[in-house]
N, C-alpha and C positions, 0 to 999 in steps of 0.2 A: 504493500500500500504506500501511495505517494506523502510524503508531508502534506501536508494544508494549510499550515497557517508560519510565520517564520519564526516566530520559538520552537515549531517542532523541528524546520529547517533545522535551528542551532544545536538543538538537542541529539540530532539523527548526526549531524556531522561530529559533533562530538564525541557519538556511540563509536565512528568509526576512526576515531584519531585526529580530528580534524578539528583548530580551534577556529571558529570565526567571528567575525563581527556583525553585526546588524545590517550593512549597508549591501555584502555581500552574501548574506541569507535573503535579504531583499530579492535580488537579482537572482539564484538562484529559483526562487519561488515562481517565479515570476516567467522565468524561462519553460517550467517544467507545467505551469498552469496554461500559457499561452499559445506554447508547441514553436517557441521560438527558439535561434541558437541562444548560448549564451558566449559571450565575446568577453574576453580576460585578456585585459594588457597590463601589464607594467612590466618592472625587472627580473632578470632571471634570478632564478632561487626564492620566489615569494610565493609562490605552493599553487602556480597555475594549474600546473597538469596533474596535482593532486585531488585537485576540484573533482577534477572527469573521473579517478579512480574510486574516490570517495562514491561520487554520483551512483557507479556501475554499482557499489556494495548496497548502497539505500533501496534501488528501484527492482535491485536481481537481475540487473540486464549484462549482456556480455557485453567489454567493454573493446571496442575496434579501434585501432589508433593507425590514424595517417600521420606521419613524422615527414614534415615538410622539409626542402630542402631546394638551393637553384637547381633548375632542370628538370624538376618531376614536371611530369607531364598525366596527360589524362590514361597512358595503360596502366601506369605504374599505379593510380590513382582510384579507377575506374574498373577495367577488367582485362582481360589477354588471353587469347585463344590459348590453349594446351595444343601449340602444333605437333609434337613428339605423338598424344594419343590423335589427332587427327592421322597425321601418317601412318600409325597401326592401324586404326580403321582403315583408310584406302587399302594398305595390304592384306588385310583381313576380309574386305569383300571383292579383292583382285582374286583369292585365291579359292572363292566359291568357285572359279570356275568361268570357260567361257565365254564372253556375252555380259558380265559384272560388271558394271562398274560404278564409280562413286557418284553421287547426282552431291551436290550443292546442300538441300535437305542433311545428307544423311554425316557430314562433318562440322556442319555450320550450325549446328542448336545447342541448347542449355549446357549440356552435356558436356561441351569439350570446351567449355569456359572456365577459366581461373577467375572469380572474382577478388580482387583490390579491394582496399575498404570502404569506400563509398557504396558499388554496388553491395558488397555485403548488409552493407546496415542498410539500403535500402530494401534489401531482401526478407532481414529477418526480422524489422520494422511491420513490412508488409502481412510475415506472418505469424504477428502478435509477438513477437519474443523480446517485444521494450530496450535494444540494446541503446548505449550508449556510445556516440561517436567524437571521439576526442581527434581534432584537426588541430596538430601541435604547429607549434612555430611558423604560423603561415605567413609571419614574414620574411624568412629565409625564401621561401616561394617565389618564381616572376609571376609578375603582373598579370602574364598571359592566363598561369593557371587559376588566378584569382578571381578572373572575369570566366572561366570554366567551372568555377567552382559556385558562383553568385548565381548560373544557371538550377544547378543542380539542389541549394539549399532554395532556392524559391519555389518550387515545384515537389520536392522530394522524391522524384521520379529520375528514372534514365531510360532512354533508349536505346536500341541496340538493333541496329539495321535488320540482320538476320534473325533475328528473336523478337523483337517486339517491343514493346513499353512496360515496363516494371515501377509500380509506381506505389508508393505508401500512402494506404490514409489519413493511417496516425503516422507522424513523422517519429524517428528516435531523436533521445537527446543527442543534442549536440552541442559540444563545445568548442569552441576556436579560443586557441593562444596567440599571443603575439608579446618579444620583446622588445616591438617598437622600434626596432634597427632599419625600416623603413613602414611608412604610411601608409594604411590601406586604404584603398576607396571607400570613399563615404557610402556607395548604393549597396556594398555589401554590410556594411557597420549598421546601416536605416533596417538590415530584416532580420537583428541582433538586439538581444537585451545585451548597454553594455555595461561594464566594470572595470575601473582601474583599479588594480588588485595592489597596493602600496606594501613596503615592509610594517609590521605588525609593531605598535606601540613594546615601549619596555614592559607594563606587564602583563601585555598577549602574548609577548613572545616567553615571557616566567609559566606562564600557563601550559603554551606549547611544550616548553623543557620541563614541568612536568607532567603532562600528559606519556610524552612520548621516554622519556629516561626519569621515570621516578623514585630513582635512587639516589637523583643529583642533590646536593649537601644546596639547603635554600639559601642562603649564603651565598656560593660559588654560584648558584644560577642566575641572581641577582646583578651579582658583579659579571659574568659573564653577558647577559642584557645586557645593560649598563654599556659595557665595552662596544657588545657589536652597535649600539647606537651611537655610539661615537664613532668609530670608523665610519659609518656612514656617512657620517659628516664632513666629514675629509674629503678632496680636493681626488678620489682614487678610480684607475681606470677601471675596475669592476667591484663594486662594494660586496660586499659578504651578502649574502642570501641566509633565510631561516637553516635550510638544507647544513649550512657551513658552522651554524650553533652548534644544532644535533654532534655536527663531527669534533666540534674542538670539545664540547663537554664528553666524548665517548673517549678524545686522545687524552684528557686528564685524567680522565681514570684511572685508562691503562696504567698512567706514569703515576699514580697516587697522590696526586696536586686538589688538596681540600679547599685552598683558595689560591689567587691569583698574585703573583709576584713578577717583578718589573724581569727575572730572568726564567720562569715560564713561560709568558705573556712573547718574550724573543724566540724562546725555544721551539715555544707552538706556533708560529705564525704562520707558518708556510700551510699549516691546517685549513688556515682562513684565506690566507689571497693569496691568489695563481698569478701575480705579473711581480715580476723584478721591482718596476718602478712601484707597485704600491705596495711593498715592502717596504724601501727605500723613502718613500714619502710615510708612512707608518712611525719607523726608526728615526726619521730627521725631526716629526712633530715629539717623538721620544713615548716611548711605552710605558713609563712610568703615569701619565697620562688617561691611558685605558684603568689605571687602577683604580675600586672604589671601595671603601673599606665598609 
């Protein structure tokens, strides 16, 4: 059964690991009542694509994911003949004997289809199986496929020359990401509930750390917040994401660090940011800095 109202939203996402806010149960809600996408942008590591995973546990639906990338294109996307079993067939009714041969009909139907994930969830959409369709990072995607894509979530249908029209009534969830690294068009954004999905206050993100590692010393998890909100704040070419909390509170474990000191805080960095220079900008503002007692 679907949530109905957005405290159950909040309650249901929390059932499944997931902490959120209001503004983002909102949206949620709102998607799943109206049969609308729902659209998630902001930065990486702020629990987009978690959303979609969360979604699949709430509704029971299987969860399909297109991982966008430059150059996908609509097979990679949509569907692709299995030519390997087409040419068994052909040799299969070459060897009946003969006078056999293959007509058009008998290699060109359902059958020797591979469906992608679009037609997938348009499939199992169709036949009541409520999946949920998570369209990750669609702005790694060109343009091209965005305007191929804007077809397909307005209709929730595909056709298919040789086969026919496949089309959902009830459309599946669906969700689209984007880390904003380039702009999508507005006419796909217009038939999107949408959401900027921001890093989580200090103490949404105490909550998440202990939802998800509730062994962490309340203490260390505080000062831990604390920290990643200050690096955010910094001047850095990719700020920490929640994702990078989870790991530096799993690397003090390991290392038996109850609280934060100006030569853990040096030792674990590399836990948290992946570039040279925001290291370096980290270390020059001084790490002593990220400490809060």
């Amino acid at each position: 059964m679907l949530p109905t109202a957005v405290d159950d939203v909040i309650a249901r996402m929390a059932d499944q690991g997931y902490v959120t806010d209001r503004g983002l149960a909102v949206a949620v809600l709102l998607s799943l009542e109206l049969g609308r996408p729902l659209f998630l942008e902001g930065e990486a590591g702020v629990g987009k694509t978690e959303v979609a995973k969360v979604l699949a546990s709430i509704t029971g639906g299987r969860l399909i994911r297109l991982q966008c990338y430059e150059g996908l294109d609509m097979n990679h996307a949509l569907y692709e003949w299995d030519y390997a079993r087409q040419m068994l067939a052909i040799r299969l009714i070459e060897a009946r004997g003969s006078g056999s041969e293959a007509s058009v009909a008998d290699i060109m139907s359902r059958e020797f289809l591979t469906p992608r994930p679009l037609l997938a969830a348009v499939e199992e959409a169709a036949a009541g199986l409520h999946p949920v369709l998570l369209i990750d990072e669609l702005d790694r995607a060109d343009e091209e496929f965005e305007a191929f894509l804007l077809e397909v979530l307005s209709d929730f249908q595909v056709t298919i020359p040789e086969v026919g029209t496949i089309k959902a009534d009830t459309p599946p969830v669906v969700v689209v990401t984007s880390n904003r690294t380039r702009e999508i068009h507005d006419a796909l954004k217009r038939r999107c509930i949408y959401h900027w999905l921001d890093y989580p206050t200090v103490e949404r993100e105490l909550q998440i750390l202990r939802l998800k590692q509730p062994d962490v010393d309340e203490r260390l998890g505080r000062q831990l917040a604390l920290a990643m909100a200050d690096m955010r704040s910094f001047d850095l070419f990719k700020p920490p994401g929640v994702a990078e909390t989870l790991d530096w509170s799993a690397a003090l474990k390991v290392l038996g660090a109850r609280t934060l000191t100006p030569d853990i805080v040096d030792e674990t960095l590399g836990v948290v940011l992946k570039y040279r220079e925001d290291l370096e900008e980290v270390r020059r503002i001084g790490v002593d800095s990220l400490i809060h007692q």
